[in-house]
C-alpha positions as CSV (number, residue, x, y, z in Angstrom):
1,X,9.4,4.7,14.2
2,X,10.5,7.5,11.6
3,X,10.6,5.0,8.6
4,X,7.1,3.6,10.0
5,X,6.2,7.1,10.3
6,X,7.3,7.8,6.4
7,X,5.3,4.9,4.7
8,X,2.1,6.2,6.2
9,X,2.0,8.8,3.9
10,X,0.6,6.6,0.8
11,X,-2.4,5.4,3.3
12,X,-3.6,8.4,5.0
13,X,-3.5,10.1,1.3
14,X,-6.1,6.9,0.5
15,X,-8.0,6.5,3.5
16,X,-8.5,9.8,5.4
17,X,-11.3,10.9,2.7
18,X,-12.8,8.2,2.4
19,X,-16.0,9.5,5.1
20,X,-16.1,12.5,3.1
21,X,-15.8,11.6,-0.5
22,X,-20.5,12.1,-1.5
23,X,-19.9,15.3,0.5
24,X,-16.7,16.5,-1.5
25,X,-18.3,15.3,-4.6
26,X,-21.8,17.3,-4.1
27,X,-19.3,20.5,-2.6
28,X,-17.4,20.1,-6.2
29,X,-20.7,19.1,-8.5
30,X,-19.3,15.8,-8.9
31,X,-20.8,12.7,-9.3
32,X,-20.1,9.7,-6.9
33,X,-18.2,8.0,-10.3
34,X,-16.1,11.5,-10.9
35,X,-15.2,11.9,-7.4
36,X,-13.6,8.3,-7.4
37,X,-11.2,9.6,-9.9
38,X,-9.3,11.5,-6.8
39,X,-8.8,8.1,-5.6
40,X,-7.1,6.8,-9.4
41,X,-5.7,9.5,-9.9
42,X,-3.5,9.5,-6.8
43,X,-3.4,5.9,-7.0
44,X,-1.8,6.4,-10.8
45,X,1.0,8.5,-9.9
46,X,1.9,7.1,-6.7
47,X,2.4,3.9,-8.6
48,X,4.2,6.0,-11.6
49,X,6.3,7.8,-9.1
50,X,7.5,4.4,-7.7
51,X,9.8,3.7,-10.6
52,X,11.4,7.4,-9.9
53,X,11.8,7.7,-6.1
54,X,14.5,4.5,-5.5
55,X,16.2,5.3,-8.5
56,X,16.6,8.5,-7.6
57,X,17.7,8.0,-4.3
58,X,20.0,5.3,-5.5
59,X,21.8,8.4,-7.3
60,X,21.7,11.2,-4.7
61,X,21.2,9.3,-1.6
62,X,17.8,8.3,0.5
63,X,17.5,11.6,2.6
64,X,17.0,14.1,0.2
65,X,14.7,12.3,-1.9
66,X,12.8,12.0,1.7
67,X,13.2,16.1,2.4
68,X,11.9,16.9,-1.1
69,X,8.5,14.5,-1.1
70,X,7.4,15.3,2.4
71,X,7.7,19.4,1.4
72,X,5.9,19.0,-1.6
73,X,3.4,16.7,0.3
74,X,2.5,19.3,2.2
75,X,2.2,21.4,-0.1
76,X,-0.4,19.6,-2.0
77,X,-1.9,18.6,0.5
78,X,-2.9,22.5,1.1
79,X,-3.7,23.1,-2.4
80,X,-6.6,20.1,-2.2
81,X,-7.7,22.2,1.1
82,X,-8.6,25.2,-1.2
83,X,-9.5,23.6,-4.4
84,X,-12.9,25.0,-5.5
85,X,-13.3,22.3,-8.4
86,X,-12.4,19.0,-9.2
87,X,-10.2,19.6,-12.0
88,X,-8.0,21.6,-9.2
89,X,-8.7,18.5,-6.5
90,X,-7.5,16.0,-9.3
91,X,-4.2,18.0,-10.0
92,X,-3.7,18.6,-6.5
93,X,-3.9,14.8,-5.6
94,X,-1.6,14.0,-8.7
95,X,1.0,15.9,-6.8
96,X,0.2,14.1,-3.5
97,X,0.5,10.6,-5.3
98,X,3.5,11.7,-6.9
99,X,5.3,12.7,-3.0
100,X,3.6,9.9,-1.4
101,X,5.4,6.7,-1.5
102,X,8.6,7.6,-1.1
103,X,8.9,7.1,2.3
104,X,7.6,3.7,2.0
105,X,10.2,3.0,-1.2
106,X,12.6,4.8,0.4
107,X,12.7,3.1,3.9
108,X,12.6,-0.8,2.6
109,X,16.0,0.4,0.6
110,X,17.2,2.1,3.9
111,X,16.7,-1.3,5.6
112,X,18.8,-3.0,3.7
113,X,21.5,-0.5,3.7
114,X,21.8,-1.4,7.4
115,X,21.1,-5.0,7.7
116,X,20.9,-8.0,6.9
117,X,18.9,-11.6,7.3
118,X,16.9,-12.3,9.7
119,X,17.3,-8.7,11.5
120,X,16.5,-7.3,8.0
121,X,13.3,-9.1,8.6
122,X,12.5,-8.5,11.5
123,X,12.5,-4.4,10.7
124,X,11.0,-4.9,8.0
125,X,7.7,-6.7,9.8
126,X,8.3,-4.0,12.7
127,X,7.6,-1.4,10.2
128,X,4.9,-2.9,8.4
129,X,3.5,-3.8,11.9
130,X,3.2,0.1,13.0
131,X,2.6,1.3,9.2
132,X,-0.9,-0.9,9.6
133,X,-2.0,1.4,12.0
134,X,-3.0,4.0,9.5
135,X,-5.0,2.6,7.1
136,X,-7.4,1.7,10.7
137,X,-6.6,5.3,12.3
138,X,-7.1,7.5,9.2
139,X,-11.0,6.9,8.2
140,X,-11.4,6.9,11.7
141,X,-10.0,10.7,11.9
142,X,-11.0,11.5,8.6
143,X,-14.9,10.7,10.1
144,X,-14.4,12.6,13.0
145,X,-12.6,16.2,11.1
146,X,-15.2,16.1,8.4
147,X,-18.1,15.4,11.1
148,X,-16.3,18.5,13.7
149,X,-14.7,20.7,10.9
150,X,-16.0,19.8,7.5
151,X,-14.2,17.7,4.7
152,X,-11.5,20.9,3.8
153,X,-10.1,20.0,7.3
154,X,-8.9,16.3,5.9
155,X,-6.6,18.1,3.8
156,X,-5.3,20.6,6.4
157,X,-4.8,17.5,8.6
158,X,-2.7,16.0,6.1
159,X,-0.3,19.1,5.3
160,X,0.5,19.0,8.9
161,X,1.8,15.2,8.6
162,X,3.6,16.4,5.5
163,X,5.4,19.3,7.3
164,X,6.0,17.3,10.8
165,X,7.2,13.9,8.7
166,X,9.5,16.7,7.3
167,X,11.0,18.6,10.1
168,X,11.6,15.0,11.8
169,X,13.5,13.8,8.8
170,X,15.5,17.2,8.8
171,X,16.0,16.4,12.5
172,X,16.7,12.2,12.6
173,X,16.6,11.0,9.3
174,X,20.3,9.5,8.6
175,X,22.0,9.0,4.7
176,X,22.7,5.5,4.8
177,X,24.1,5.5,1.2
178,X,27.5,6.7,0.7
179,X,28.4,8.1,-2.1
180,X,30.9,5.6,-3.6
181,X,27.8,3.2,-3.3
182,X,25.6,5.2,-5.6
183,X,24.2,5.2,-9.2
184,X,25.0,8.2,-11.9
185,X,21.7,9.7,-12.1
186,X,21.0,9.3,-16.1
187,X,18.1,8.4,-18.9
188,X,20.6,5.7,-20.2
189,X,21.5,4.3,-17.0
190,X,17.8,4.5,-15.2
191,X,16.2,2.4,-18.2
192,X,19.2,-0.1,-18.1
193,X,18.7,-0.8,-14.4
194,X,15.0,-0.8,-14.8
195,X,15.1,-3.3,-17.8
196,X,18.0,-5.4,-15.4
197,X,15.0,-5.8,-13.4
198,X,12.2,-6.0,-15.2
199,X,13.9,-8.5,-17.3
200,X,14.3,-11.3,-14.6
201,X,11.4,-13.8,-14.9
202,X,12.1,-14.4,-11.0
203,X,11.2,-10.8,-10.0
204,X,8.1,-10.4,-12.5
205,X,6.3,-13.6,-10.9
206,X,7.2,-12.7,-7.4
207,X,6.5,-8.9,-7.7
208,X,3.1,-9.8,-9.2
209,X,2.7,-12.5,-6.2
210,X,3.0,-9.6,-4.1
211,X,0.7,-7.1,-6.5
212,X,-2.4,-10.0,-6.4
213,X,-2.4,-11.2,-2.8
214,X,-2.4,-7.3,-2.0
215,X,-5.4,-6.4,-4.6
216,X,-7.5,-9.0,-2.8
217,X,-7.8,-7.0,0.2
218,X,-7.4,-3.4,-1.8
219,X,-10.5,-3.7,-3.6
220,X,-12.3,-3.7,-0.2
221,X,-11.3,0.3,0.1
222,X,-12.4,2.0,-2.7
223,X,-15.3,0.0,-2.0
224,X,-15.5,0.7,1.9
225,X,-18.2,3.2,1.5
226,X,-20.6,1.1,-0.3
227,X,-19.7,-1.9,1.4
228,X,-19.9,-0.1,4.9
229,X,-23.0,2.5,4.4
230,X,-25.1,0.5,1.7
231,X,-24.7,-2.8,2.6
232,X,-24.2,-2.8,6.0
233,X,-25.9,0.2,6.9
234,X,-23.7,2.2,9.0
235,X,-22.6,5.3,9.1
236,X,-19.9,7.4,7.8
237,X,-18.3,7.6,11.0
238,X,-18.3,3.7,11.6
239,X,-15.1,2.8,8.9
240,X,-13.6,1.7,11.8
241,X,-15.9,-1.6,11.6
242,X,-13.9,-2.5,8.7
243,X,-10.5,-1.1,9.0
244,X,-10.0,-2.4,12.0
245,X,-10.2,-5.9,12.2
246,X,-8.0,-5.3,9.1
247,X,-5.3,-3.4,10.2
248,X,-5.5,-5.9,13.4
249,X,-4.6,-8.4,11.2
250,X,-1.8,-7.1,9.5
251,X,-0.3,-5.8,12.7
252,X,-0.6,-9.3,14.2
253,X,0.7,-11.2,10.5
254,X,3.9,-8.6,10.7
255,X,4.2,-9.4,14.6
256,X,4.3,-13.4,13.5
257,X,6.5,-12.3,10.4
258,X,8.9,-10.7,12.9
259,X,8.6,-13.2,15.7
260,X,9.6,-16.5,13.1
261,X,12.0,-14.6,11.7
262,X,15.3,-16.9,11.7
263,X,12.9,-19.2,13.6
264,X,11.2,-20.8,10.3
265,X,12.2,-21.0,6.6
266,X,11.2,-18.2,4.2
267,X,8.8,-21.0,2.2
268,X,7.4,-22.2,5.4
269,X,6.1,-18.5,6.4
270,X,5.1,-18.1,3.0
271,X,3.3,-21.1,2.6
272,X,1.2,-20.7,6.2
273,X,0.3,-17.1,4.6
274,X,-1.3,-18.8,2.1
275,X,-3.1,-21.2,3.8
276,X,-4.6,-18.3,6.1
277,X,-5.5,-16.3,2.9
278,X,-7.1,-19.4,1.6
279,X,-9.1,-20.1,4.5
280,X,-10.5,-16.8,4.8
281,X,-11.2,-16.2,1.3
282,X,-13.2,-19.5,1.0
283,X,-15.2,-18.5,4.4
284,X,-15.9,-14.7,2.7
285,X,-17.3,-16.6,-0.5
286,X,-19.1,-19.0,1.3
287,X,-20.5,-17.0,3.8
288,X,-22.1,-14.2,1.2
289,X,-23.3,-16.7,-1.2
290,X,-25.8,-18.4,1.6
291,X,-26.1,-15.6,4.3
292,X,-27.0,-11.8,4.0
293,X,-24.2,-9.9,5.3
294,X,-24.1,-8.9,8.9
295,X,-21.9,-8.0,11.4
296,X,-19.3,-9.3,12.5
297,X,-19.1,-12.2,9.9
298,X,-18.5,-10.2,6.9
299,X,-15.5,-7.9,8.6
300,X,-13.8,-11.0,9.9
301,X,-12.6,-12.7,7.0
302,X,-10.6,-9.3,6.3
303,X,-8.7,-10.0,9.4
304,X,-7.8,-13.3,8.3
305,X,-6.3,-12.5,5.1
306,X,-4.1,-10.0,6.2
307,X,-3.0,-12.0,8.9
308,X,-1.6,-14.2,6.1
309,X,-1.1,-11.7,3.7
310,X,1.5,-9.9,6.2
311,X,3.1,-12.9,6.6
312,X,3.9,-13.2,2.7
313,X,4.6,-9.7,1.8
314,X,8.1,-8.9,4.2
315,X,9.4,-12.1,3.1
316,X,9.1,-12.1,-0.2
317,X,9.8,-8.1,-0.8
318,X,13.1,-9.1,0.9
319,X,13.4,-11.8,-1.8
320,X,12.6,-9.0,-4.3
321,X,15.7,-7.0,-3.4
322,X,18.1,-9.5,-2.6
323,X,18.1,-10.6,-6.5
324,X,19.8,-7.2,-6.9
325,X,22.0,-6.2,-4.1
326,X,23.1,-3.6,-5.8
327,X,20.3,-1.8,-7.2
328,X,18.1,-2.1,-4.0
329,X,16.1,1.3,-4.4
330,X,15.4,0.2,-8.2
331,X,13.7,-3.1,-7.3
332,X,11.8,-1.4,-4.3
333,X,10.8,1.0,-6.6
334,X,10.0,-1.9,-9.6
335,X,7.7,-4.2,-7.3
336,X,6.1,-0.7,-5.6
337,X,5.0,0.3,-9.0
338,X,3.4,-2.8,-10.2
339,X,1.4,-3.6,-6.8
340,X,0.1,0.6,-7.3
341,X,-0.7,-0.1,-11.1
342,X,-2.5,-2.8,-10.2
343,X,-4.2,-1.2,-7.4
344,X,-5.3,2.1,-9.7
345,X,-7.1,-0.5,-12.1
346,X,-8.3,-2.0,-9.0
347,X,-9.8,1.4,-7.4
348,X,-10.8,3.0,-11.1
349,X,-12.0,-0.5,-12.7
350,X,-12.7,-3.6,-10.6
351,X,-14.3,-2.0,-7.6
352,X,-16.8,-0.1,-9.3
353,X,-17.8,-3.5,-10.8
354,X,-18.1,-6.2,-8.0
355,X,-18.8,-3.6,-5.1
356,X,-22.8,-4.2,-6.3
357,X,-22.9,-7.3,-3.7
358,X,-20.8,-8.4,-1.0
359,X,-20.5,-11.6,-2.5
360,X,-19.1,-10.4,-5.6
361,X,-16.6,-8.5,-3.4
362,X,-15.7,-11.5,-1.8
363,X,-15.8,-13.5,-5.6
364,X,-13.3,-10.9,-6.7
365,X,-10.6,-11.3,-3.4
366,X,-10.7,-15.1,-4.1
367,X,-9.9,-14.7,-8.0
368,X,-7.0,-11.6,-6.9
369,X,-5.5,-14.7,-4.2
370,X,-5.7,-17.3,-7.0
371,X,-3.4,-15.4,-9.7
372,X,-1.3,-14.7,-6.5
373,X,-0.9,-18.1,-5.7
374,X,-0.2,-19.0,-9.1
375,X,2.5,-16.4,-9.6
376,X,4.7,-17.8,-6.7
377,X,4.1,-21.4,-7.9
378,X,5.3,-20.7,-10.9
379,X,8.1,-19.2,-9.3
380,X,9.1,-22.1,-7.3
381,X,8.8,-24.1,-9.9
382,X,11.4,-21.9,-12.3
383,X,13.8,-21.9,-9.0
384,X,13.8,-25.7,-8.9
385,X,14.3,-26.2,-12.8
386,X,17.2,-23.5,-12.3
387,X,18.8,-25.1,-8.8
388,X,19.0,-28.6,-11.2
């Protein structure tokens, strides 16, 4: 529950605000395109902090880089609160991005610290499984604070999850690193385990496997508020018609994730992940090109392809990190980074240029599953010319 607790951090920093983000901008005197930059910019150093946080916490240990984050979370997450500008919002949310994702980096290395296998797996899809509760619950709350209490309140709401994620680490949280297991914490060392990594053909196709599958549902949330209030025409307190079905999903994909674990192979769950995201990609495409959207036909292919998509993701991030048993936190930190880079480009760039029509949205999720697909077929197929 802590660790699921921990990796909520990245999603409420994303989704709370979403409701609020025209009133923010005209409470700032910035434009809808200038206001989306507190979505990049966070996005941009979560993902740059990704590459730090497992290092790190492969030199020192996992707990204090877990104290430090959620501190300085809250923190920022007050200094947003009483920003007056957007220069002073945008530095603020830097510093959120930069604490936020290490309780989700941090945790996966913490799992396999403790175990191994199939029960590896299965706490890895538990945690996923209650970690997809926030991206449904926080527009949801984020509608309902800046409908009771005004869009400062958001903020507020999230220094308090900063300072109780923090007291219940100080309470709970266990080191499960020793410290004969750990790294020296040095320039030379960092960029030698990080180009150990980065060098292995077998992580860069998976990890951007990963990155893909995951931007073809992203792009849907910097986009939520067009998609939701232009072209469906609900109001800013009705996210939940999108998140939902969503976050169902990927609570039911980690549930099956969990529940085959041991039961099936690793390429069998991966390969019925894909056919789900297939299936609902092809029925999103197909369905906007011929048919105006509606509701709930243009919400329920999201469900689909995260059903799938959580059905991928534990598998192959446990892939990920058993190429490098001994460097865990790096490679959790490594494939973290390149699914946030490509998630920034995603919020700052892509969105902004398919949101115009659901069926470009839905043209856009199809191409994001295609390079996806294509990353972990050419993965197999280097395995099998390797296992020759």
């Amino acid at each position: 529950m802590l660790l699921a607790a921990l990796s909520t951090l990245g999603p409420f920093s994303i989704d709370t605000f979403l409701p609020a983000m025209r009133a923010i901008g005209d409470s700032l005197a910035a434009g809808p395109v200038a206001i989306q930059q507190a979505l990049t910019v966070y996005l941009f150093f979560y993902g740059l902090m990704m590459l730090w946080h497992g290092a790190i916490s492969d030199a020192v240990g996992r707990r204090p880089v877990v104290l430090v984050t959620t501190f300085l979370f809250a923190l920022a997450s007050i200094g947003c609160a009483l920003s007056t500008d957007l220069t002073a919002l945008l530095i603020f949310r830097a510093l959120q991005g930069i604490c936020g994702g290490a309780g989700l980096i941090v945790g996966r290395a913490i799992i396999r610290d403790r175990l191994e296998g199939a029960a590896a797996q299965k706490l890895m899809s538990q945690v996923t499984m209650l970690f997809s509760l926030s991206p449904a619950i926080a527009p949801v709350v984020g509608g309902w604070l800046f409908g009771a209490f005004g869009w400062h309140s958001i903020f507020v709401f999230m220094a308090l999850i900063g300072a109780g994620l923090f007291v219940a680490s100080l309470a709970a949280l266990p080191e499960t690193l020793p410290p004969p297991a750990r790294h020296k914490l040095a320039a030379k060392t960092l960029l030698s385990n990080y180009w150990q990594v980065l060098k292995k053909p077998e992580f860069d196709l998976l990890a951007l496997a990963v990155s893909f599958n995951f931007a073809g549902f992203f792009l849907y949330i910097p986009s939520a508020p067009v998609f939701l209030i232009q072209h469906l025409k609900l109001s800013p307190q009705s996210f939940l018609w999108m998140f939902g079905p969503a976050v169902g999903g990927m609570m039911f994909g980690a549930y099956l994730s969990g529940r085959l674990a041991g039961r099936r192979s690793a390429r069998e769950m991966v390969t019925f992940g894909y056919t789900l995201m297939f299936a609902a990609a092809s029925a999103n495409l197909v369905y906007h090109l011929f048919f105006p959207p509606a509701l709930p036909w243009s919400v329920l292919p999201l469900a689909l392809y995260t059903v799938g998509m959580s059905l991928v993701a534990p598998t192959i991030t446990l892939a990920l990190m058993d190429q490098f048993p001994h460097l865990r936190g790096t490679v959790s930190s490594m494939q973290g980074f390149t699914q946030t880079m490509l998630s920034s480009l995603t919020a700052g760039v892509i969105s902004p240029l398919v949101w115009g029509s659901p069926a470009t949205l839905a043209a856009a999720m199809f191409a994001f599953l295609v390079v996806g697909f294509t990353m972990r077929t050419l993965f197999r197929r280097r395995l099998a010319r390797i296992n020759k």
